[in-house]
C-alpha positions in Angstrom: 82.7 86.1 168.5 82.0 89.7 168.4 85.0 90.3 165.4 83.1 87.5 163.3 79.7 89.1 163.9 80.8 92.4 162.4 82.6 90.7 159.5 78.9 88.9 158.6 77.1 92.2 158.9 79.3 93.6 156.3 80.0 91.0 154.6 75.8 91.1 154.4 75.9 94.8 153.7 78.3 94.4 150.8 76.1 91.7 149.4 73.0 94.1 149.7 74.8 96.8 147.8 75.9 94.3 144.8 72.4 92.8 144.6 70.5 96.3 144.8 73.3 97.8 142.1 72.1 94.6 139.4 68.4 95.2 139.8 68.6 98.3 139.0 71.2 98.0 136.1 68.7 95.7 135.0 65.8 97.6 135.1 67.3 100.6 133.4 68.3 98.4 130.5 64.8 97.1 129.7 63.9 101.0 129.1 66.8 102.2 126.7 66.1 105.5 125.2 67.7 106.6 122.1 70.4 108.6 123.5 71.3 105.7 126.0 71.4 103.3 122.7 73.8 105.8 120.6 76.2 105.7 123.8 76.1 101.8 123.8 76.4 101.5 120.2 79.8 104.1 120.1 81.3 102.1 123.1 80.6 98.2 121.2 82.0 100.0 118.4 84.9 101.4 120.7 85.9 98.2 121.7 86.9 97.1 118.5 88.5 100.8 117.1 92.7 99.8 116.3 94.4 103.0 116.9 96.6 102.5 113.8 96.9 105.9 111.7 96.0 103.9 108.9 92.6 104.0 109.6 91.9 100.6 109.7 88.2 99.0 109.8 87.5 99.2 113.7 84.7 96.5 113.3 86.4 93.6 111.1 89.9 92.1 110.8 89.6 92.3 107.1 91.5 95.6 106.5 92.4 95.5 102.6 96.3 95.9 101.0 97.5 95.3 97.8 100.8 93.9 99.6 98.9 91.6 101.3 95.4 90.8 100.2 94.7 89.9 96.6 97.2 88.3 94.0 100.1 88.9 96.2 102.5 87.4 93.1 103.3 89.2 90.1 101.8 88.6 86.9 104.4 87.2 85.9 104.9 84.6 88.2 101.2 83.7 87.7 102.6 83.2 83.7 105.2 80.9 85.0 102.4 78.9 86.8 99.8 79.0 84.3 100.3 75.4 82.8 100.7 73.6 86.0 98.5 75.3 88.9 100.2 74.8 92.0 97.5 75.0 95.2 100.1 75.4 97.8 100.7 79.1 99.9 102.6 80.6 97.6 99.4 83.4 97.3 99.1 82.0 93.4 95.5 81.1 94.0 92.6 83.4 93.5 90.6 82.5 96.4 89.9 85.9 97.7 86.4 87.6 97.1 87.7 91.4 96.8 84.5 92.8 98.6 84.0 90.7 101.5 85.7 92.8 103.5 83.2 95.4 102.7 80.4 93.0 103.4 82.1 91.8 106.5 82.6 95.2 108.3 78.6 96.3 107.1 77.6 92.9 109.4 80.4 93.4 112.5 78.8 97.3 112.8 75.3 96.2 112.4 75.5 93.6 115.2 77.2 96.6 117.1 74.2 98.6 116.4 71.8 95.7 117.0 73.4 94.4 120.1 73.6 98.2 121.7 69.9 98.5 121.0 68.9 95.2 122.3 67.6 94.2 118.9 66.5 90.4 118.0 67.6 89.0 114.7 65.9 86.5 112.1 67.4 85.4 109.3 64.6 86.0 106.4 66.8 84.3 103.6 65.5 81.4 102.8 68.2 78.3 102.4 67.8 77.8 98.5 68.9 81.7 98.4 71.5 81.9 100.5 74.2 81.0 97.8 74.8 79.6 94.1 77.5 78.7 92.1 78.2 78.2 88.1 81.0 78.2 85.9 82.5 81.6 85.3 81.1 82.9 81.5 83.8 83.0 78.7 87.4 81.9 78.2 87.4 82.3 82.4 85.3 78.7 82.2 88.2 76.3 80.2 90.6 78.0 82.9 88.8 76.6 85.9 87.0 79.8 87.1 83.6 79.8 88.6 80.7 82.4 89.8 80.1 82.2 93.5 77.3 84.3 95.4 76.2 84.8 98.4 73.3 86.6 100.1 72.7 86.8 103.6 69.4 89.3 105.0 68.6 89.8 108.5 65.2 91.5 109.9 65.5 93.3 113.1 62.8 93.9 115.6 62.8 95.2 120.0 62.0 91.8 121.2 59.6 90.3 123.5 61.4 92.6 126.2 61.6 95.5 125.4 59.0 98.6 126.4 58.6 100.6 123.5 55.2 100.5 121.1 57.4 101.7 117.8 59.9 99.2 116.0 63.2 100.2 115.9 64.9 102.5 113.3 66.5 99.6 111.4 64.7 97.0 109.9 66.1 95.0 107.6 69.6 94.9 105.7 70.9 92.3 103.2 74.3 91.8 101.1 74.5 89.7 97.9 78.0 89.4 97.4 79.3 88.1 93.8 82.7 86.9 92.8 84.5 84.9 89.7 87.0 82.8 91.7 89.6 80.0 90.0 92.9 78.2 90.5 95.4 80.7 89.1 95.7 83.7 86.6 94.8 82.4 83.1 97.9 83.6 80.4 96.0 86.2 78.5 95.6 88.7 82.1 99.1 89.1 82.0 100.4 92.7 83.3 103.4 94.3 84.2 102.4 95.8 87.5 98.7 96.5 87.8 96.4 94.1 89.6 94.1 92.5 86.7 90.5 91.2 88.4 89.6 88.1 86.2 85.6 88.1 85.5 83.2 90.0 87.6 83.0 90.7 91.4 79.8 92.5 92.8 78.8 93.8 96.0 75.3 95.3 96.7 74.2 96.6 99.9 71.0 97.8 101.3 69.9 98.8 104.7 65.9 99.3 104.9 64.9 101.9 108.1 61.4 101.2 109.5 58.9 104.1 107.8 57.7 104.5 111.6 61.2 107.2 110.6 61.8 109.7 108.1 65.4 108.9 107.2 66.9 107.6 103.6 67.9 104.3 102.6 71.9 103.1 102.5 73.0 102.0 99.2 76.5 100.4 98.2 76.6 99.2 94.7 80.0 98.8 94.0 81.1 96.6 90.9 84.0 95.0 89.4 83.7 94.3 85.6 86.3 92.6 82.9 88.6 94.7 81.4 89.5 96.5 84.7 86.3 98.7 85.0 84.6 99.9 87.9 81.6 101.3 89.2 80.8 102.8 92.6 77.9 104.2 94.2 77.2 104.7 97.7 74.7 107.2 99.1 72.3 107.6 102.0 69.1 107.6 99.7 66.2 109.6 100.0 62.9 108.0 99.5 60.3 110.8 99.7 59.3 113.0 97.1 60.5 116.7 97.5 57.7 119.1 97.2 57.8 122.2 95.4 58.2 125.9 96.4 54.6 126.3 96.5 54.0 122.7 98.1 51.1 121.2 95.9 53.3 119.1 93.3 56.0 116.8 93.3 59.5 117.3 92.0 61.9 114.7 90.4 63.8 115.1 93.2 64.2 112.9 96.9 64.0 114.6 100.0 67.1 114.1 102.6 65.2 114.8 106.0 68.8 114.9 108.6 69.8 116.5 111.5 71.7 119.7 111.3 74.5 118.0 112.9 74.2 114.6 110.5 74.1 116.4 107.7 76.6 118.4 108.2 79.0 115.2 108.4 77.5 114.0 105.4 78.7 117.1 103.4 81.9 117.0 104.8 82.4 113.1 103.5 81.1 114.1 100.2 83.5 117.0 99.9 86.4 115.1 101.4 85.8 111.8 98.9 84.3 113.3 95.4 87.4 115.8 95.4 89.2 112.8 94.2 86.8 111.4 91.7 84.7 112.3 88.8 80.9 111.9 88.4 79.9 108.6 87.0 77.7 109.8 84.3 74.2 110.6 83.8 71.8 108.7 86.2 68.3 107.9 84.4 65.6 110.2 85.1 63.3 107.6 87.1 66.5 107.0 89.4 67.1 110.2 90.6 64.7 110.8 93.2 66.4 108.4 94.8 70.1 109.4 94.6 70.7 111.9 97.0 73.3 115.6 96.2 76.3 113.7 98.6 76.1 110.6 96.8 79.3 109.4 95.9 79.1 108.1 92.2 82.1 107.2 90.4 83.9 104.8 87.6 87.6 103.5 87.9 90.2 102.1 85.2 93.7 101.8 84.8 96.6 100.2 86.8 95.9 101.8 89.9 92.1 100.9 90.4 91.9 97.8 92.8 94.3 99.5 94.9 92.1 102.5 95.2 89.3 100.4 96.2 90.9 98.8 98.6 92.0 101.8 99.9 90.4 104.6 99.4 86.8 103.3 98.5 86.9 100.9 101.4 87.6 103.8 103.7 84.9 106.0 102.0 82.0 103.1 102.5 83.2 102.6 106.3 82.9 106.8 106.6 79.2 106.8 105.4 78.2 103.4 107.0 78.9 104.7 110.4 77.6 108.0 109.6 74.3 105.9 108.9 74.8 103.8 111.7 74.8 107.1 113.9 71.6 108.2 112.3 69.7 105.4 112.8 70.7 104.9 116.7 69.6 108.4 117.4 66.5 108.6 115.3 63.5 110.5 116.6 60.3 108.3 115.5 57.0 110.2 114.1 54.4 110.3 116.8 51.8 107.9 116.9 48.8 110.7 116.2 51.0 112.3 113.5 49.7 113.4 109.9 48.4 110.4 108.5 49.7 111.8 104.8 52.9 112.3 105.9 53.3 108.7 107.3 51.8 107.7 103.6 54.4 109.1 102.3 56.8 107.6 103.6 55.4 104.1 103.0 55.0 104.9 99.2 58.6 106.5 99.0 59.5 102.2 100.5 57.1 101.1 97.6 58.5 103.2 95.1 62.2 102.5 95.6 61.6 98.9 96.2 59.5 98.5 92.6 61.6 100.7 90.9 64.9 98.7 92.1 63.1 94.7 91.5 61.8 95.9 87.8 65.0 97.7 86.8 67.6 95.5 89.0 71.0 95.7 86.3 72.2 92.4 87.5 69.3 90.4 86.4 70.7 89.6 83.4 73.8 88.7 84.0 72.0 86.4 87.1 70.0 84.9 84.7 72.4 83.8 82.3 74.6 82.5 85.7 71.9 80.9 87.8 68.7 80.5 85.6 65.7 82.7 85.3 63.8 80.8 88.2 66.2 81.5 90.9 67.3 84.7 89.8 63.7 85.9 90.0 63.1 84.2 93.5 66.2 86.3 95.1 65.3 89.9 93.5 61.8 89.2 94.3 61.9 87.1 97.5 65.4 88.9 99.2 66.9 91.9 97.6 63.9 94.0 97.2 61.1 91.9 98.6 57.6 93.7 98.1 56.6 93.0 102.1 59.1 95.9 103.3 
């Protein structure tokens, strides 16, 4: 009797410890501060990292190849196919979008981020916007080829539970991903051993911070154009004017407001990435306020391209993403009583880049002449650069 009574007190003990260890856990979480988010958001990321040398994505499953990934047969075997597709596994079907791995690993990290900062997401896209389809413009259209797009845009806020006043650092990010998909090659993309991209393929990126923070927008423009041409831009984007010496006017130029330590990084990607490419070309003059010095900018042709961006380019948009992702999980807010102009600022730097990108989007155009004016205007105005940020 006396053995069984000292195995319930322990046993009770024990039970104390486990119940008194949770209500604390608890209570610490509901009162995360920055530093504790940036450690959660490096160990969700952790969890995922693959070890392989080869740098692969350590938040998506989609790590890119030319072995493996896109038109896996040679052109000519696509020839040989031409007149009677075949839609069995033989890798002759161009069914792959070529930048949804990018798109992919931008939403795996942000939930990492979101998840380690206790974040709640909405889904502010609205159903008719989500996606389109049309037939692919040209000679692509007799071969079977179509236009698909899709757009997805999440808003992030703390949640009924958490303790802080101030909305987080990230607010909203979106991806409108674009791709001409069909059945097989069609004769006239025939190669000897370059990967041709039939029609266009598009991915566009944006991740908005709250302007309760000084920090720059992330922008990926990367497209894929007929006749094997390619443009790439991604940059953490200022959004505030940069004053002059004397600091009563305005320059042309943005103002990229980092952390010694953040910035640092970001001049080490830019030198480590622009080494191997040249400057796209000039930007317009009511662009570059916007465009930071470490932006990485950049056109690609010839045989080798789609290899490079699946290489090379993927690796450089993961580099800068998590750089972002870093910033923005250890961003110090502005204080509530700060300078009233200075917060202006900010919230006109938001205005400005969002008017400038809706009246000058490039793609509305070509979105028109897919999808019709009226839905093409919806999803500039309504999702990619929505007025209300």
């Amino acid at each position: 009797r006396f053995q069984n009574t000292a195995i319930e007190m322990v046993f009770a003990i024990f039970l104390l410890f486990v119940i008194t260890s949770l209500a604390t856990c608890f209570q610490s979480r509901t009162r995360l501060s920055l530093s504790q988010a940036a450690i959660l958001f490096e160990e969700a990321v952790r969890k995922n990292q693959d070890a392989s040398l080869s740098k692969r994505s350590s938040c998506s499953n989609y790590y890119l190849s030319v072995e493996h990934y896109y038109l896996k047969s040679s052109a000519s075997d696509f020839n040989e196919e031409a007149d009677a597709p075949s839609h069995s596994s033989d890798h002759r079907l161009i069914s792959e979008s070529l930048y949804r791995p990018f798109a992919e690993h931008a939403w795996c990290t942000l939930g990492a981020l979101s998840e380690s900062m206790q974040l709640t997401e909405v889904n502010i896209v609205p159903a008719e916007l989500q996606r389109n389809t049309a037939p692919a413009l040209g000679s692509l259209s007799s071969s079977g080829f179509h236009v698909n797009i899709h757009v997805k845009g999440l808003a992030y806020s703390s949640g009924a539970a958490s303790s802080t006043r101030l909305p987080p650092a990230l607010k909203y990010a979106r991806t409108a991903l674009l791709d001409t998909i069909g059945p097989v090659l069609p004769s006239n993309y025939s190669t000897t051993s370059s990967k041709v991209l039939p029609g266009i393929h598009v991915l566009n990126l944006v991740i908005f911070p709250s302007t309760h923070y000084d920090l720059p927008i992330f922008g990926a423009d990367i497209v894929s154009l007929p006749g094997d041409k390619h443009l790439v831009a991604i940059d953490l984007q200022p959004i505030r004017m940069m004053m002059s010496s004397h600091n009563e006017t305005t320059t042309n130029k943005g103002e990229l407001v980092l952390s010694e330590r953040h910035l640092s990084r970001l001049r080490q990607l830019h030198s480590q990435y622009s080494q191997d490419f040249l400057w796209g070309g000039d930007i317009p003059d009511a662009a570059k306020r916007f465009f930071s010095p470490y932006a990485l900018w950049t056109r690609l042709s010839g045989p080798d391209s789609v290899r490079v961006l699946q290489t090379t380019i993927f690796q450089c948009f993961q580099d800068y993403l998590a750089l972002y992702m870093d910033i923005l999980a250890q961003a110090p807010s502005l204080a509530e009583d700060g300078d009233g102009d200075f917060r202006d600022s900010i919230k006109r730097g938001h205005n400005d880049y969002l008017t400038y990108r809706r009246t000058n989007d490039p793609a509305r155009p070509l979105l028109k002449r897919l999808f019709g004016e009226e839905w093409s205007e919806s999803l500039i105005a309504e999702v990619l650069f929505r007025g209300d940020m």
